[in-house]
PAZAPA-4460 file (N, C-alpha, C; in steps of 0.05 Angstrom, whole numbers, plus 32768, in hexadecimal, padded with zeros to 4 digits):
% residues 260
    n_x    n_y    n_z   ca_x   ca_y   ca_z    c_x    c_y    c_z   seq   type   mol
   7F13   7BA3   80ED   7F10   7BB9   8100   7F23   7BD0   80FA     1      X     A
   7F38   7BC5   80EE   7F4C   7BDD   80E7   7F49   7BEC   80CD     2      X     A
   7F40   7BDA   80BD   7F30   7BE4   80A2   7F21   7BFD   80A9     3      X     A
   7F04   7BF1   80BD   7EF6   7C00   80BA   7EF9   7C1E   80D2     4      X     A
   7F10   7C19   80EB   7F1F   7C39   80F1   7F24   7C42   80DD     5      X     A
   7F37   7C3F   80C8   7F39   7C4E   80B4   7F2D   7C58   80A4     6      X     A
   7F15   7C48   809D   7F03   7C5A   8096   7EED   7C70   8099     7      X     A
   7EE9   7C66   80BA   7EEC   7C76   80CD   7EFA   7C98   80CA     8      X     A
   7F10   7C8B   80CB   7F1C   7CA5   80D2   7F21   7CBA   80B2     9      X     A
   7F1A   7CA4   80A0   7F19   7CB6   8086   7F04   7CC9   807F    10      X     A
   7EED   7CC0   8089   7ECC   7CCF   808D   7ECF   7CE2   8094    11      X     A
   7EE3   7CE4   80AB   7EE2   7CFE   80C4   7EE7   7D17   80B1    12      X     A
   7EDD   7D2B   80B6   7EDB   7D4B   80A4   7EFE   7D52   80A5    13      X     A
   7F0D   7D54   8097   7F22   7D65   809D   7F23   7D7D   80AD    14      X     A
   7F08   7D8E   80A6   7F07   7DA5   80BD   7F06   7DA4   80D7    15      X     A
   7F03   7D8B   80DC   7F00   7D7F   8104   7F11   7D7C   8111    16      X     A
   7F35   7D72   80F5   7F40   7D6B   8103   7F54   7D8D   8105    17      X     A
   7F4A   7D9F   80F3   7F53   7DB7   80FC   7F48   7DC7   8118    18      X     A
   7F69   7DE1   8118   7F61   7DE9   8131   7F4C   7DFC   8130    19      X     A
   7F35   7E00   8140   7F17   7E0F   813D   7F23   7E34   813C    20      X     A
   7F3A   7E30   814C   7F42   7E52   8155   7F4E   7E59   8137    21      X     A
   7F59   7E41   8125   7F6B   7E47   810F   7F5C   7E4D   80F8    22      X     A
   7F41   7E40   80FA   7F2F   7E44   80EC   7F1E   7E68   80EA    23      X     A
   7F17   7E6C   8102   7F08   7E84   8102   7F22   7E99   80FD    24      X     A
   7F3B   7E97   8107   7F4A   7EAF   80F7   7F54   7EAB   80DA    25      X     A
   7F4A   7E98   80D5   7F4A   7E92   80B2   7F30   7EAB   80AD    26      X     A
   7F1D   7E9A   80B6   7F06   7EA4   80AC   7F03   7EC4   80B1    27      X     A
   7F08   7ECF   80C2   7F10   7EF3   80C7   7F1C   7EFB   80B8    28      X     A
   7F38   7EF0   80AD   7F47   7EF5   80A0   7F40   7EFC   8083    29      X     A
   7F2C   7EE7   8077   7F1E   7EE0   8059   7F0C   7EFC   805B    30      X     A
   7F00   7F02   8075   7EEB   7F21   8076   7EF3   7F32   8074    31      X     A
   7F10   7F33   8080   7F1C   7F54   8081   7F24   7F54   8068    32      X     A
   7F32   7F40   8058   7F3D   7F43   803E   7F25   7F48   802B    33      X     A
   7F0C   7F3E   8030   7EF5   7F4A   801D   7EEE   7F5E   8023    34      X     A
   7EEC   7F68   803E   7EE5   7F88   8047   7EF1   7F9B   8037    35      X     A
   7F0D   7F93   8041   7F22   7FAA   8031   7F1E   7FAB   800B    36      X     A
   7F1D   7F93   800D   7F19   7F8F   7FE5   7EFB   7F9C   7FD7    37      X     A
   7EEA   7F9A   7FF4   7ECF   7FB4   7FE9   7ED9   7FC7   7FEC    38      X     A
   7EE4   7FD4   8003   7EE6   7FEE   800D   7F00   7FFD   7FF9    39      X     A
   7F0E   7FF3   7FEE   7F1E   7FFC   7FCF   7F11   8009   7FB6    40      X     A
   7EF2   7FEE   7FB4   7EEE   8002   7F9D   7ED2   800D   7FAA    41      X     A
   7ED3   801C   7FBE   7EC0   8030   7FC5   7ECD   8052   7FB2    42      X     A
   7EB9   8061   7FB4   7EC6   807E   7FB6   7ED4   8088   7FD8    43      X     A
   7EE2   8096   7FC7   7EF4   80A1   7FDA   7EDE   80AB   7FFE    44      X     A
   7EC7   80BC   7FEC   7EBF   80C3   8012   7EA5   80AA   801E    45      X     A
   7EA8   8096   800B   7E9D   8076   801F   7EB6   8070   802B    46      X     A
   7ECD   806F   801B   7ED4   805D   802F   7EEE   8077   8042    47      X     A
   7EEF   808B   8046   7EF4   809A   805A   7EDB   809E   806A    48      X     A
   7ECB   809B   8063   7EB4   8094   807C   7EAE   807C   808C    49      X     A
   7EB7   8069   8085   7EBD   804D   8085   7ED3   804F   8092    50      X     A
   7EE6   8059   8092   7EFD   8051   80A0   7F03   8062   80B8    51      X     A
   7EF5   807C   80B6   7EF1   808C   80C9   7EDF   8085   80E2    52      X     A
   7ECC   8073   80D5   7EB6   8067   80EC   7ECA   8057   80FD    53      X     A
   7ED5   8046   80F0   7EE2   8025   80F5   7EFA   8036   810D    54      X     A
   7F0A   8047   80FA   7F20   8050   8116   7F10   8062   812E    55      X     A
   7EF4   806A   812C   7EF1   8076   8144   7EDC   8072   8159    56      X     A
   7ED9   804E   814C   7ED1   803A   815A   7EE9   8030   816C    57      X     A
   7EFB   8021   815F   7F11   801A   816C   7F22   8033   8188    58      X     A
   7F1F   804C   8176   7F2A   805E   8183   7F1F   805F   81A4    59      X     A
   7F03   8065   819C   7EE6   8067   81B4   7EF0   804F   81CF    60      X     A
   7EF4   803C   81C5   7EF2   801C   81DC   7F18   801C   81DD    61      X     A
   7F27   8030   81CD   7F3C   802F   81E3   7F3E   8041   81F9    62      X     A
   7F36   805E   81EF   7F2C   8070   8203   7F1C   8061   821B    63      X     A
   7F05   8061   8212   7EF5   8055   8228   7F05   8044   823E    64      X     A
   7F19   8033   8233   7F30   801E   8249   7F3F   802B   8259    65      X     A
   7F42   803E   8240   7F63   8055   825A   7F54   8067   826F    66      X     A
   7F3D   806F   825E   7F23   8082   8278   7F26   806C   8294    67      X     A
   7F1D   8058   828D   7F15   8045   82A4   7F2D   8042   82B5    68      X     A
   7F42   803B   82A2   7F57   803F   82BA   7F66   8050   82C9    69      X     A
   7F61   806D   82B7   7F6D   8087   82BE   7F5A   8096   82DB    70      X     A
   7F40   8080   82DD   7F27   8093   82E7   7F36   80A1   8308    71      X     A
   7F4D   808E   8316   7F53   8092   8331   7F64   80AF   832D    72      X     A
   7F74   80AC   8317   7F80   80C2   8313   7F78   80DB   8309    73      X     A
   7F61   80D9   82FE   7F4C   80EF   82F9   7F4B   80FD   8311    74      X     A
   7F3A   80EC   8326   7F33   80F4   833F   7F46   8101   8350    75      X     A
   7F5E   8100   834F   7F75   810B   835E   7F7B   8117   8351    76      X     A
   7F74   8128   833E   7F74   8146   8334   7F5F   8157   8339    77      X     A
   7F68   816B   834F   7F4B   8179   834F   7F4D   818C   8345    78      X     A
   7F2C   8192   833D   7F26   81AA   8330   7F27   81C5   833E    79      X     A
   7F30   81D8   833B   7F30   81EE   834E   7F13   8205   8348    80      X     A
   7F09   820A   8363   7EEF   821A   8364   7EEF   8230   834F    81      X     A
   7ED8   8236   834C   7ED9   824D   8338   7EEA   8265   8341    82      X     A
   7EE7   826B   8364   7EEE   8285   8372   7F19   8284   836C    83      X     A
   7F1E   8267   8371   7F3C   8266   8368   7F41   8267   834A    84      X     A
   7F2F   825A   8340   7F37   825B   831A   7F3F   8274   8312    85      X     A
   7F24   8288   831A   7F29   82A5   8310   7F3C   82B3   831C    86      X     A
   7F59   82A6   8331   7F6E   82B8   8336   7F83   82AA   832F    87      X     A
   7F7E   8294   831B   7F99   8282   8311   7F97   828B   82F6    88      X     A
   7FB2   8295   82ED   7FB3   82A0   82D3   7FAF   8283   82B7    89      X     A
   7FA8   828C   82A7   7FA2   8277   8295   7FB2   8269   8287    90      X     A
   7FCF   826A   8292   7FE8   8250   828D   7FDA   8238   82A2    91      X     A
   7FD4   8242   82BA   7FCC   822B   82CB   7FB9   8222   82CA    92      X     A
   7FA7   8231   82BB   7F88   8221   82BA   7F8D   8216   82A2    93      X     A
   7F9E   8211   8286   7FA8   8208   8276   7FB0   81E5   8284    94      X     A
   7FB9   81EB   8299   7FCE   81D1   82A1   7FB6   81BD   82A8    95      X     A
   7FA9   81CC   82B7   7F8D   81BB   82CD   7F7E   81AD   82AE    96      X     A
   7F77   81BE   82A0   7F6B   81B5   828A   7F79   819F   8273    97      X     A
   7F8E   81A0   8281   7F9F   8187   8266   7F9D   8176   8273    98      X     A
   7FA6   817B   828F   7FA4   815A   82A3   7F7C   8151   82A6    99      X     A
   7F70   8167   82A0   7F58   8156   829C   7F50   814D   8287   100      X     A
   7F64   8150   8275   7F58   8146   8257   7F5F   8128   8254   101      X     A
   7F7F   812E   825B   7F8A   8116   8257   7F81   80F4   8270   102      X     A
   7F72   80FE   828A   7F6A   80EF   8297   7F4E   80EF   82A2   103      X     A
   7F3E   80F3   8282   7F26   80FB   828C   7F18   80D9   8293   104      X     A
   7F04   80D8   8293   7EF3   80B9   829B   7EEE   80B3   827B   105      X     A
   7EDB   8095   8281   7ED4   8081   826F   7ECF   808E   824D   106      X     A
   7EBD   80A2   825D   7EA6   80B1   8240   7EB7   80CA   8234   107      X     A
   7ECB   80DE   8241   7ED8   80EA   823D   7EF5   80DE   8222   108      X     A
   7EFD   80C8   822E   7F14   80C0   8222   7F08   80B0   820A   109      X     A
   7EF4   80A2   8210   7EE4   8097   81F8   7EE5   80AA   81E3   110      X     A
   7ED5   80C7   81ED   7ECF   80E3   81CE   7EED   80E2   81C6   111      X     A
   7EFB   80E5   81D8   7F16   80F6   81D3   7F25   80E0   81C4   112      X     A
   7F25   80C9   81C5   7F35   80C0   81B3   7F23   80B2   819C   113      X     A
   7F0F   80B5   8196   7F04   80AF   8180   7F09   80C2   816D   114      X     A
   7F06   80DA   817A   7F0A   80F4   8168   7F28   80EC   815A   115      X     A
   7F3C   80EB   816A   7F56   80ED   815E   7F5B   80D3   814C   116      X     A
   7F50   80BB   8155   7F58   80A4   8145   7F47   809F   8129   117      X     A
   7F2C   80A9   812A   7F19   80A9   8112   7F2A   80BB   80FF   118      X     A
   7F30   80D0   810A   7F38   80E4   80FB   7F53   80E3   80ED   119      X     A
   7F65   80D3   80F7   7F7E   80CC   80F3   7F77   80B3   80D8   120      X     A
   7F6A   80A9   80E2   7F64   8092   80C8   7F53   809E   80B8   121      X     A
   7F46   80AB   80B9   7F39   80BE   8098   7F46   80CE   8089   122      X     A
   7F55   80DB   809C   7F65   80EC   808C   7F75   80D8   8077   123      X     A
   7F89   80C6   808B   7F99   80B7   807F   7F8D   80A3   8069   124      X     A
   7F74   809F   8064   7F64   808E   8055   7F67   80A7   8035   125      X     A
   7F5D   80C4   803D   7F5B   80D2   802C   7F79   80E1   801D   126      X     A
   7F8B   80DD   8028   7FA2   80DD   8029   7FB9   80CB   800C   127      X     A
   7FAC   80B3   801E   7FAF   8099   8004   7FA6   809D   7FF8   128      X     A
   7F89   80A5   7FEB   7F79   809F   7FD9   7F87   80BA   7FBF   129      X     A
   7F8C   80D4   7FCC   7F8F   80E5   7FB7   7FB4   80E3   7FB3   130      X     A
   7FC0   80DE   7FC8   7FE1   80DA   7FC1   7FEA   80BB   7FB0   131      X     A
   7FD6   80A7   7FBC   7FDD   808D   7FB0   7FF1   8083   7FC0   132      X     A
   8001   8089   7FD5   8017   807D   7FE0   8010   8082   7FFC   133      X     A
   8016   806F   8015   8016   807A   8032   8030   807D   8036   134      X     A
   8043   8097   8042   8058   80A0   8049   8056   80B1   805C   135      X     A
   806A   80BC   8069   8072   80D6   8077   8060   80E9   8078   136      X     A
   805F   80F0   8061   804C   810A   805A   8035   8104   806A   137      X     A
   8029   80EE   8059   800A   80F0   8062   8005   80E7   807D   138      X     A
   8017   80D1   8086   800B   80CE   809C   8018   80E5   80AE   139      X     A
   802A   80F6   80B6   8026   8112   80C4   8011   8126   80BD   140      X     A
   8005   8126   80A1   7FEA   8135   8097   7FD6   812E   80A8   141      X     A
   7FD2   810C   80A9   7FBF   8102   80BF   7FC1   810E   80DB   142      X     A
   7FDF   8106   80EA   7FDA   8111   80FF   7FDB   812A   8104   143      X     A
   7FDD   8139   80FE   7FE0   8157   80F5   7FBB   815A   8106   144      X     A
   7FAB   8152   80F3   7F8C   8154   80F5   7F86   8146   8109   145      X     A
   7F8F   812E   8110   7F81   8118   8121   7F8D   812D   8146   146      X     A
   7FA6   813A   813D   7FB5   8148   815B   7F9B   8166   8161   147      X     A
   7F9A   816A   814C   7F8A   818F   8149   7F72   817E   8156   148      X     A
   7F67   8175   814C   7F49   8166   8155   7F41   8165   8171   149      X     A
   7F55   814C   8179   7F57   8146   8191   7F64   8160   81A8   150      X     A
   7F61   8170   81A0   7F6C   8183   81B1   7F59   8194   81B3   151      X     A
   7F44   8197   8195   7F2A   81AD   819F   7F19   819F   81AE   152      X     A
   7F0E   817D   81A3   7F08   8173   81B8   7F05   8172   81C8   153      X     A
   7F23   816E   81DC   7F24   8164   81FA   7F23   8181   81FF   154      X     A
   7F29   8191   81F3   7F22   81AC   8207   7F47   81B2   821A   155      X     A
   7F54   81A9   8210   7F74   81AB   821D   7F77   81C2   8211   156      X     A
   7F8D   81C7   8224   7F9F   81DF   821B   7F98   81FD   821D   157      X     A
   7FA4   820E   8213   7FA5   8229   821D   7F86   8236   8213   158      X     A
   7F86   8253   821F   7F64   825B   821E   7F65   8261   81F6   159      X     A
   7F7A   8262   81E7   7F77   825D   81CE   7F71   8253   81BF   160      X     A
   7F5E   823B   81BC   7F5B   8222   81B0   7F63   821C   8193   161      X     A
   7F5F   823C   8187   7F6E   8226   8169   7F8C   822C   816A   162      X     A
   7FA1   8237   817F   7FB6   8244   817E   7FC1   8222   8186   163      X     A
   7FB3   821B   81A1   7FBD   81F9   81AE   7FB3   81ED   819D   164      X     A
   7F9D   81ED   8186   7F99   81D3   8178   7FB0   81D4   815B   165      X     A
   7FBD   81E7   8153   7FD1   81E0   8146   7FF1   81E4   8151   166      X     A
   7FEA   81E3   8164   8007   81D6   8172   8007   81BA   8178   167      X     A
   7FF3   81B3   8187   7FED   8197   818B   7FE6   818A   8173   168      X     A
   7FDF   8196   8155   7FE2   817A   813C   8001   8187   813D   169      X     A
   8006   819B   812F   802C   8198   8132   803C   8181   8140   170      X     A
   8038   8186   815F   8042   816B   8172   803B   815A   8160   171      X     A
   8026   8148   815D   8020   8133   8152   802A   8125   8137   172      X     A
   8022   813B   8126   8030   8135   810E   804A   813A   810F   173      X     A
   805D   813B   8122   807B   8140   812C   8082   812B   812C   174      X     A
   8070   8115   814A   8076   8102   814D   806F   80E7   8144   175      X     A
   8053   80EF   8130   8050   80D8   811E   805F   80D4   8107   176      X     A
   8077   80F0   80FE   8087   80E5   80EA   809B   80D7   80F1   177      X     A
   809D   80E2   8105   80B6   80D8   8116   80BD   80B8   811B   178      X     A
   80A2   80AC   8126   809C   8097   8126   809A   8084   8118   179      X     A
   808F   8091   80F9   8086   808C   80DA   80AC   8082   80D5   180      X     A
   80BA   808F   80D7   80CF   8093   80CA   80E8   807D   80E5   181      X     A
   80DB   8080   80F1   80F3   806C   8107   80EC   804D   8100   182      X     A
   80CF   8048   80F4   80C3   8031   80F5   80CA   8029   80D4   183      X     A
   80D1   803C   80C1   80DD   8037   80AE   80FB   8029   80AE   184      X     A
   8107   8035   80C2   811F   8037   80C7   812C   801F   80CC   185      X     A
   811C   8017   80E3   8127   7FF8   80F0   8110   7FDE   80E5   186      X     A
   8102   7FE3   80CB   80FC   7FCD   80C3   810E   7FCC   80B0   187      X     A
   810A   7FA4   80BB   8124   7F99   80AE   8112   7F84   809A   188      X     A
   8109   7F86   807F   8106   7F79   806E   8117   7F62   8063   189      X     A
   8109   7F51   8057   811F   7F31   8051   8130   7F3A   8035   190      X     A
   8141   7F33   8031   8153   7F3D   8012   813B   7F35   8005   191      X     A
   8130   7F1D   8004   8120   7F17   7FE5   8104   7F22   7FE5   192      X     A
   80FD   7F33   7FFD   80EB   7F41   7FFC   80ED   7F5E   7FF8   193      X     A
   80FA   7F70   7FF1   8102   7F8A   7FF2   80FD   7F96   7FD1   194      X     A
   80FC   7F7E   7FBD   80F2   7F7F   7FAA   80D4   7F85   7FA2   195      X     A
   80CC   7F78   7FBE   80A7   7F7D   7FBA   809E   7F8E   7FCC   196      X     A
   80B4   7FA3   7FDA   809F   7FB4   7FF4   808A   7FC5   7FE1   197      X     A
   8086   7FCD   7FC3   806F   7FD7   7FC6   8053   7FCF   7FBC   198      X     A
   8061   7FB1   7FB6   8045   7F9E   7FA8   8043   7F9B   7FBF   199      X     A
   804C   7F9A   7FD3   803F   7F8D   7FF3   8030   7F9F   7FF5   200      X     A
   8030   7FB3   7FFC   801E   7FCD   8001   800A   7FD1   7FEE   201      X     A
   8010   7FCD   7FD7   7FF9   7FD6   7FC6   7FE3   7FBC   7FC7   202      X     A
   7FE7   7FA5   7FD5   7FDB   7F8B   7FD5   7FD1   7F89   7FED   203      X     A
   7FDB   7F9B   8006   7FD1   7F9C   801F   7FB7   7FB2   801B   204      X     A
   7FBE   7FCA   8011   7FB6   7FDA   800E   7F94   7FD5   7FFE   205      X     A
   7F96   7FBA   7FEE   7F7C   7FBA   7FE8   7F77   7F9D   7FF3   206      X     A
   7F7F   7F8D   8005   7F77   7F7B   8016   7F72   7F63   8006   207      X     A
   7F92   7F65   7FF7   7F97   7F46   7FE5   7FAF   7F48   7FE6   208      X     A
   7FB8   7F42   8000   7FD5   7F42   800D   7FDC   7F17   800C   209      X     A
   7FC4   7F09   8007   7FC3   7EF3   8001   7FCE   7EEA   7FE8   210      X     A
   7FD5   7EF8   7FC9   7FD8   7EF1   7FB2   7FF6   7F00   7FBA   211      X     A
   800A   7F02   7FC8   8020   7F0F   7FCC   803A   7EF9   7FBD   212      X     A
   802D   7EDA   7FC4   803C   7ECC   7FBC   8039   7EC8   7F9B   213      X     A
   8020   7ECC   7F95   8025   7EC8   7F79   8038   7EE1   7F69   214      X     A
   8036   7EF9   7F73   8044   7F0E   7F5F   8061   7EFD   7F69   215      X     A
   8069   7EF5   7F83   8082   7EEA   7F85   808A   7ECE   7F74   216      X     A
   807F   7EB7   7F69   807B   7EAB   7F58   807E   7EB5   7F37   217      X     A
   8078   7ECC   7F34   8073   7ED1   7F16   8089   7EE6   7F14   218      X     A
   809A   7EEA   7F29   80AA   7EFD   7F27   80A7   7F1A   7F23   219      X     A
   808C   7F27   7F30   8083   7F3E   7F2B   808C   7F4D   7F43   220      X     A
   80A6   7F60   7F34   80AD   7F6D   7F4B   80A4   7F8B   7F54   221      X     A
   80B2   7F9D   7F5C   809E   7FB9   7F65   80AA   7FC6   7F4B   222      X     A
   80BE   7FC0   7F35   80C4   7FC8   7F1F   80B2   7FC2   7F0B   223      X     A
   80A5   7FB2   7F0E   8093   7FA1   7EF7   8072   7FA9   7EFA   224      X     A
   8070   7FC2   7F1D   804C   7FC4   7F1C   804D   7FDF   7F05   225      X     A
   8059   7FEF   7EFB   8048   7FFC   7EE5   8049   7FEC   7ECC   226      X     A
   805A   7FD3   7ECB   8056   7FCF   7EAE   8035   7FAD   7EB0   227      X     A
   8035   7FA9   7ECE   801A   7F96   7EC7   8004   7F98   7EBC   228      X     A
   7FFD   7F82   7EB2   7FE4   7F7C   7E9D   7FD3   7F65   7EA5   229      X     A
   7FB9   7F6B   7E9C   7FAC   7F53   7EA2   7FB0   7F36   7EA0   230      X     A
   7FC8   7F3D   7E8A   7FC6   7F15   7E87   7FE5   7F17   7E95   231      X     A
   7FF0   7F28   7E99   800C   7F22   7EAC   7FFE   7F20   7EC6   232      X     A
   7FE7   7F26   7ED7   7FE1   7F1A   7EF1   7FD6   7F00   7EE8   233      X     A
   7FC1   7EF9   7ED4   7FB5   7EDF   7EC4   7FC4   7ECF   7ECC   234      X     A
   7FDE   7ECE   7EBD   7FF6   7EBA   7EBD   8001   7EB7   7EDE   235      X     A
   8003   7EC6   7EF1   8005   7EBC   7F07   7FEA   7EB4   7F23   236      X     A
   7FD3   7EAB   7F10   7FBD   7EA2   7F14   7FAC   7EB4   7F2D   237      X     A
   7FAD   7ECB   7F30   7F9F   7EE5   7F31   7F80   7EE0   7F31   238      X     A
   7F6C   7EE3   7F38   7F50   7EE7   7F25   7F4B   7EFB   7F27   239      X     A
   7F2D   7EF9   7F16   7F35   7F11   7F02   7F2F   7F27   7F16   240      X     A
   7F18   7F2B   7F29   7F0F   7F3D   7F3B   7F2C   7F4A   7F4B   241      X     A
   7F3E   7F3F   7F5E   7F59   7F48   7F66   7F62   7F55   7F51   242      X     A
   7F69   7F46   7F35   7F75   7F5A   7F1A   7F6D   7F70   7F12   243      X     A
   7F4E   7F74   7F16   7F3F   7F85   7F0D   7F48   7F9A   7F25   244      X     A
   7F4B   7F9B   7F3E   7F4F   7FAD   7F52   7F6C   7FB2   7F54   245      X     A
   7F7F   7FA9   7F45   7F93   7FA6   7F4B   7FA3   7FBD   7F30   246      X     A
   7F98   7FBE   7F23   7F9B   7FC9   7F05   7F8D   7FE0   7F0B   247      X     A
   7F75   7FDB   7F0D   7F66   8006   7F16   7F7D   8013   7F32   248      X     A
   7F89   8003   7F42   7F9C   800C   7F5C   7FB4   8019   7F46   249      X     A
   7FBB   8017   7F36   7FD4   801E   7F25   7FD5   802B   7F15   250      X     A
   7FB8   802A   7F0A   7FAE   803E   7EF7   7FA5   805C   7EFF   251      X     A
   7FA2   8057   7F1E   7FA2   8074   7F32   7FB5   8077   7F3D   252      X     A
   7FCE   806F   7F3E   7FDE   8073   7F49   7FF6   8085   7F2F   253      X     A
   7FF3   809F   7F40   800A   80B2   7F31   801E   80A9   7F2A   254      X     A
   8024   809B   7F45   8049   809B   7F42   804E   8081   7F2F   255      X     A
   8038   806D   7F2C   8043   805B   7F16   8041   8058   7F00   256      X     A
   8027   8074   7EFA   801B   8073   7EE0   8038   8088   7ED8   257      X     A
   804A   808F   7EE4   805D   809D   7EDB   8072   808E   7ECC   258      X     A
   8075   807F   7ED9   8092   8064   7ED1   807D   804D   7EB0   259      X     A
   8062   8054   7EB1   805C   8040   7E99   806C   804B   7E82   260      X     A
***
């Protein structure tokens, strides 16, 4: 009887006795890393169209959340009649119009932040693609566009619209460097990793952030990505498709084809 529990219990699938929730974010995980590993070797305006869709999807259904919950506060802003509008000088009808931007309903905050978040991720998609590096620069370039946008959009701000739409990307790209650069600041990387912050990135960047341990194994540090070769990823058991994407990423990249 004990024999045959054991054998019993040897039949049983290994996958059964895993956890089902551990499984499906495996399996998400294996998609996004193939998504991203197509969406690399696209041309540049697939996949800024592609990424533009994706952020202003996401953007849309957060809007849509804050609409829904902003809707009471919408309503306790009133709109003033036409006969009062036309004796309030247009600093004040400026004001009425920002507090309705910023607390408009469901469908309002949905446009309004799709616009800014699609747009923030295309830029920044197109950004990477022609600089080769994400930094400072570009991501304030992003919000620069994603702030102007969202401001012709929602219709905020003074009766000037392109005078408020580059003040409001200014603001933005102000505070997205700001942000960019504080979040630089207080990350605290491990000593034995500070060697690889830009194979991390360049491995995130094409969604084979999974082979991180092997360049760490073969000793490939961020000194060693302009001088890699096919059989130096080979030797740290690489295949060849990752190698193949991994080698055209370096071979477009200015700043390393500088240091070969």
């Amino acid at each position: 009887m004990g024999l045959e529990g054991e054998k019993g219990a040897l039949l049983v699938p290994s996958s059964a006795a895993e956890n089902p929730i551990a499984l499906v974010s495996e399996r998400i995980k294996e998609w996004e890393s193939g998504f991203r590993s197509w969406l690399a070797r696209q041309p540049t305006p697939v996949e800024a169209a592609v990424v533009t869709a994706v952020g202003a999807a996401q953007g849309a259904a957060i809007g849509a959340l804050m609409g829904s919950l902003a809707s009471e506060a919408s309503s306790a802003i009133p709109t003033p009649p036409p006969q009062a509008a036309a004796a309030l000088n247009p600093q004040a009808m400026a004001s009425f119009k920002q507090a309705q931007a910023l607390t408009g309903g469901p469908l309002v905050q949905a446009r309004n932040f799709a616009v800014m978040t699609g747009a923030n991720a295309g830029i920044s998609c197109i950004m990477k693609r022609i600089r080769g590096v994400e930094d400072v620069q570009s991501s304030m370039v992003a919000a620069f566009g994603s702030g102007a946008l969202f401001s012709l959009v929602s219709g905020m701000g003074t009766p000037n619209p392109a005078v408020n739409a580059i003040t409001s990307g200014v603001a933005f790209a102000v505070f997205q460097g700001g942000f960019f650069m504080l979040g630089q600041k207080f990350s605290q990387p491990q000593n034995d990793d500070i060697y690889y912050s830009r194979t991390r990135e360049l491995l995130r960047n094409l969604g084979l952030q999974n082979y991180e341990k092997n360049f760490k194994k073969g000793l490939l540090t961020d000194r060693t990505l302009p001088l890699l070769t096919d059989s130096a990823l080979r030797d740290v058991k690489i295949p060849p498709g990752p190698r193949l994407l991994i080698l055209d990423h370096i071979h477009r990249d200015p700043e390393l084809m500088k240091k070969r």
